[in-house]
N, C-alpha and C positions, 0 to 999 in steps of 0.2 A: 504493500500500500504506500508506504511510504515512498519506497524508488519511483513508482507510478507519479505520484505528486509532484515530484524533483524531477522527471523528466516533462511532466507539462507545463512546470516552471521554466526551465529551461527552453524549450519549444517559444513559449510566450516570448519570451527575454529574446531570444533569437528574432522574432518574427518583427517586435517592438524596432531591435537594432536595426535591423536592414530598411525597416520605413523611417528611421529617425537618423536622418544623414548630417552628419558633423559637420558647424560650419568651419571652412580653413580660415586662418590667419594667415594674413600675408604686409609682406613690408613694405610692397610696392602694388600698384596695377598698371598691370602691359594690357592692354583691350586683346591684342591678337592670341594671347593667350584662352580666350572665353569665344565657347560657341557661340554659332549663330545660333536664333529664332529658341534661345533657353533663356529663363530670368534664373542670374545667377548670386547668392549672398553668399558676402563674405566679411570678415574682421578685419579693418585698414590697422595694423600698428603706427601708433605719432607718440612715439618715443615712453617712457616706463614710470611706471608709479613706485611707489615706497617697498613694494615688496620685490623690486627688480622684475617688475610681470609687465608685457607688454597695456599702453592706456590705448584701447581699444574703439573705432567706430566703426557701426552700421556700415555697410555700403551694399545698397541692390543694382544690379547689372541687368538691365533690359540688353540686350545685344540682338538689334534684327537685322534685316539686309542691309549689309554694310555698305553704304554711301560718304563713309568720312566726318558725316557731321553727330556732334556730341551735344545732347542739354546734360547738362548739371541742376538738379534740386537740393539747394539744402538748408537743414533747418534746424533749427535750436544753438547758432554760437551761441546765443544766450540761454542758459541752463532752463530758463523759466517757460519758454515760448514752444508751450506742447501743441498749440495747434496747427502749427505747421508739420510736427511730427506725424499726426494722424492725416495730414491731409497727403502729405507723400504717401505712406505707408497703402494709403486706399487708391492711390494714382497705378504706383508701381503692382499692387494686387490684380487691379483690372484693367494690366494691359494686355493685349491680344498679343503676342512677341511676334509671332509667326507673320502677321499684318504689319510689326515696325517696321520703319524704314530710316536706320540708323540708330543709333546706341543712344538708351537715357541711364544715366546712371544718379543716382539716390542718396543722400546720407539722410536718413530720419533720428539727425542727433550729433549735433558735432562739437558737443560739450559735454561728453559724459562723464565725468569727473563733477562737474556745475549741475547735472541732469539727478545724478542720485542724491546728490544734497540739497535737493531743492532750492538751489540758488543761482543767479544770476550769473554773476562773474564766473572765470576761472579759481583754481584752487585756492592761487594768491588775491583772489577778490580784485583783479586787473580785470577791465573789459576786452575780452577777444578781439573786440569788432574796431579795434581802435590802434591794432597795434601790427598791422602788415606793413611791411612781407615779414615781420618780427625779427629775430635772431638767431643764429645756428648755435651761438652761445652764451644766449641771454640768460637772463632769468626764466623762471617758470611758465609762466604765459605766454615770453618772446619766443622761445624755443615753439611751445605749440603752437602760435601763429604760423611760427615758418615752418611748422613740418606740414601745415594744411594748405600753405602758400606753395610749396614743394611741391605737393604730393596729390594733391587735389584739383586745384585750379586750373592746373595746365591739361590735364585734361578733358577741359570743356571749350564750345567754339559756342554755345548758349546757355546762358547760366538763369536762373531765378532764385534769390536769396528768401525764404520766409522768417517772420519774422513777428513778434505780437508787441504790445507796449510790456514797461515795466512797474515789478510789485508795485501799487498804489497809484494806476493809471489806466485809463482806456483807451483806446482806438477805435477810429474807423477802420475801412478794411481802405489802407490808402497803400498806392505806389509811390517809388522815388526812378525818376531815369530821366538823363536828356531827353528832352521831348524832341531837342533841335536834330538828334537821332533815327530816322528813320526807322531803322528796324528797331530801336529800343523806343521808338514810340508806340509801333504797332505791337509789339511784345506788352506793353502794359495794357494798349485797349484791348486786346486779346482775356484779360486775364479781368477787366472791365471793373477794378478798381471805383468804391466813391467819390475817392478825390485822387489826383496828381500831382504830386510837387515834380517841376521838373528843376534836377541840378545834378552835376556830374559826379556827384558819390565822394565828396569829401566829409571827413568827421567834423562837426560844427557843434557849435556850446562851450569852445573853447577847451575841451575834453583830452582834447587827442596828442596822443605823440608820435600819433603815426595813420596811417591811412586804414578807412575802411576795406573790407573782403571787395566790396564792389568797386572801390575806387580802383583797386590793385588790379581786380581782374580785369578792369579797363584797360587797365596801363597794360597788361598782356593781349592784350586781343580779342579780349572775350568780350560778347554781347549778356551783359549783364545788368539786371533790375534785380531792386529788392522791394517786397510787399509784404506789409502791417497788416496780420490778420485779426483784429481786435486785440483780446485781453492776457494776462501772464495769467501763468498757471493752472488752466483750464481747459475742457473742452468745450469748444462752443456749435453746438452742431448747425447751426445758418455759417460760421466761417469755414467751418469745414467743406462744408456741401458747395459754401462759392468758391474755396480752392480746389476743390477736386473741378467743378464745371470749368474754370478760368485757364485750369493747366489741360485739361483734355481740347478748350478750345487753340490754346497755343500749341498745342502737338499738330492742328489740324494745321494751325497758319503757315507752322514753320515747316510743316511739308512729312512731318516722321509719321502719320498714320491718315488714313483715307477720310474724306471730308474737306466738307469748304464752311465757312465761315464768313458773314458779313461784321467788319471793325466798325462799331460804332464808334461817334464821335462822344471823346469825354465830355461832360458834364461842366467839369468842375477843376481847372488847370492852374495850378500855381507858380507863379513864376518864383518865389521865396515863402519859407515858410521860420517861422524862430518861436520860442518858448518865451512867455510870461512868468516872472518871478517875484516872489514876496520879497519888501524890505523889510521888517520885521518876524520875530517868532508868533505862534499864536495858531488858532482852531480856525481854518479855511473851509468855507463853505463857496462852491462854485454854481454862480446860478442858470451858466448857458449848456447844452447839450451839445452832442459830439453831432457834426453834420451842418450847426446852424450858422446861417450866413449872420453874422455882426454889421452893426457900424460903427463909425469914427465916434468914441464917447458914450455907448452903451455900456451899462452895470453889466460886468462878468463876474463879479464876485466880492467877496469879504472877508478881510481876518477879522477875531475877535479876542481878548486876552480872556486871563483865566475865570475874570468876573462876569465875562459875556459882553463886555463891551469889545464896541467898535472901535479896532486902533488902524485898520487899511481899508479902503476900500479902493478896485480894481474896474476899471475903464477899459475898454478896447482901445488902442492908439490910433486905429487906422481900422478900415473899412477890411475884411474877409471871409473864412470860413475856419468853426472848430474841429480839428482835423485831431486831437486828443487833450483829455485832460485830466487832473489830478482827483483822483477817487479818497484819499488821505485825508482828513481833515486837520491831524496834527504835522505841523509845519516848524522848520526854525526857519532863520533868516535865509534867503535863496531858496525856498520852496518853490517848487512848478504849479503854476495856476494851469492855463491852457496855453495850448500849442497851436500856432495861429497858421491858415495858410491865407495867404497875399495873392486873390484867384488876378487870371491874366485879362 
């Protein structure tokens, strides 16, 4: 009885392995190395965490009739920004492979080390998105910048960054890309964003030490946009449902699967967009929603101190649209009210 048991143990366990195929690690990706018309996962290594173990990302490999051309999805540099996770993850699920035409390849997660800790930054609490092409022998963050600068970028010739707001903020579902860009204009109406800022991918807020993912891939050759799918840390199912319809209609524009597509004309264009800031600390109540067009000298808001009185109250400077704003209400001095876009 017993052997009987232990052998259909075994049996199972056998049956289980051979359906549950091991993903490889690898340290590099060659494309000619990966069939055609198969979606292929596998673990990118960018350099090793505290136990000498490789720090590992996602990467799904659509590989279909090969014609040269490359999109690049990816999502989460910032630890917090799940809804671009799930809206690749359901892109890449329900592609037809066999129907591609050219290779999309996927990271649903390019912060994993920020991903498992529920937070934003990388390890060292540095912003990812601020610090390309990083360094080969910087510190913590520089280094993975540039192993993603290395090892990832260069293989795309159309890139889409996703991307949500951050802890104690909201978005619309807005793009950033030259609009003076052709194809990175038609790649955003493709993807049919509520608002546009069009500017060519530098880090702005004074933040930065170094360039955005998107600025970088620009400066290589890549056709690259980045899109705000609303909120951190969340699923939102209307942003997800409009990033999976937005990327299946750019798969159609850009030619990688069968279908036509009519570009509407944006909406809602901005030629610059910047952040509202408190001068004072205190409890921020914000009274405009995300979407609504302003004008010059409209009440957007109020701080208050600890008695409940009013020690700011907030104006719009100029005539636009609210493209995100501060969900917080506790603030010290420099808090973000809303984030303004300046439509064209």
């Amino acid at each position: 009885m017993k052997a009987s048991v232990f052998c259909c143990l075994l049996f199972f366990s056998t049956l289980l392995s051979g359906q549950s195929k091991e993903i490889p690690v690898v340290n590099q990706i060659i494309l000619d190395d990966y069939e055609t018309g198969i979606l292929h996962k596998v673990w990118l290594a960018l350099g090793e965490d505290g136990f000498n173990q490789p720090i590992k990302i996602p990467v799904i490999i659509a590989k279909g009739n090969d014609n040269g051309k490359v999109l690049g999805l990816t999502a989460a540099i910032h630890g917090n920004e799940l809804n671009g996770i799930r809206i690749v993850q359901q892109v890449m699920n329900s592609l037809n492979v066999s129907e591609l035409i050219g290779t999309v390849i996927a990271i649903p997660g390019l912060n994993p080390l920020a991903i498992a800790s529920n937070q934003r930054e990388f390890l060292d609490l540095q912003d990812l998105n601020r610090l390309f092409p990083g360094k080969e022998n910087g510190n913590r963050s520089q280094q993975m910048a540039f192993q993603i600068a290395e090892k990832v970028i260069p293989l795309f010739d159309y890139h889409v960054d996703l991307h949500t707001a951050s802890f104690g903020r909201v978005n619309s579902l807005y793009g950033r890309g030259n609009m003076e860009d052709e194809v990175l204009a038609n790649m955003l109406r493709a993807l049919e964003p509520d608002i546009i800022v069009s500017n060519k991918g530098k880090a702005s807020f004074g933040e930065a030490s170094g360039l955005t993912m998107r600025a970088f891939a620009i400066g290589k050759g890549v056709k690259s946009i980045t899109v705000e799918f609303g909120d951190p840390q969340v699923y939102q199912e209307e942003m997800i449902n409009r990033g999976i319809v937005g990327i299946g209609n750019l798969l159609k524009w850009l030619q990688f699967i069968p279908g036509a597509i009519d570009l509407a004309e944006p909406q809602n264009v901005c030629s610059k967009s910047y952040w509202l800031f408190t001068k004072k600390g205190g409890y921020l109540e914000v009274f405009v929603e995300l979407k609504e067009k302003v004008v010059k000298g409209q009440s957007i808001g109020v701080l208050r101190d600890s008695f409940g009185q009013i020690v700011e109250e907030y104006v719009a400077p100029e005539d636009g649209i609210v493209i995100g704003k501060s969900t917080n209400p506790v603030n010290i001095s420099g808090g973000r009210i809303i984030h303004l876009g300046i439509l064209e």
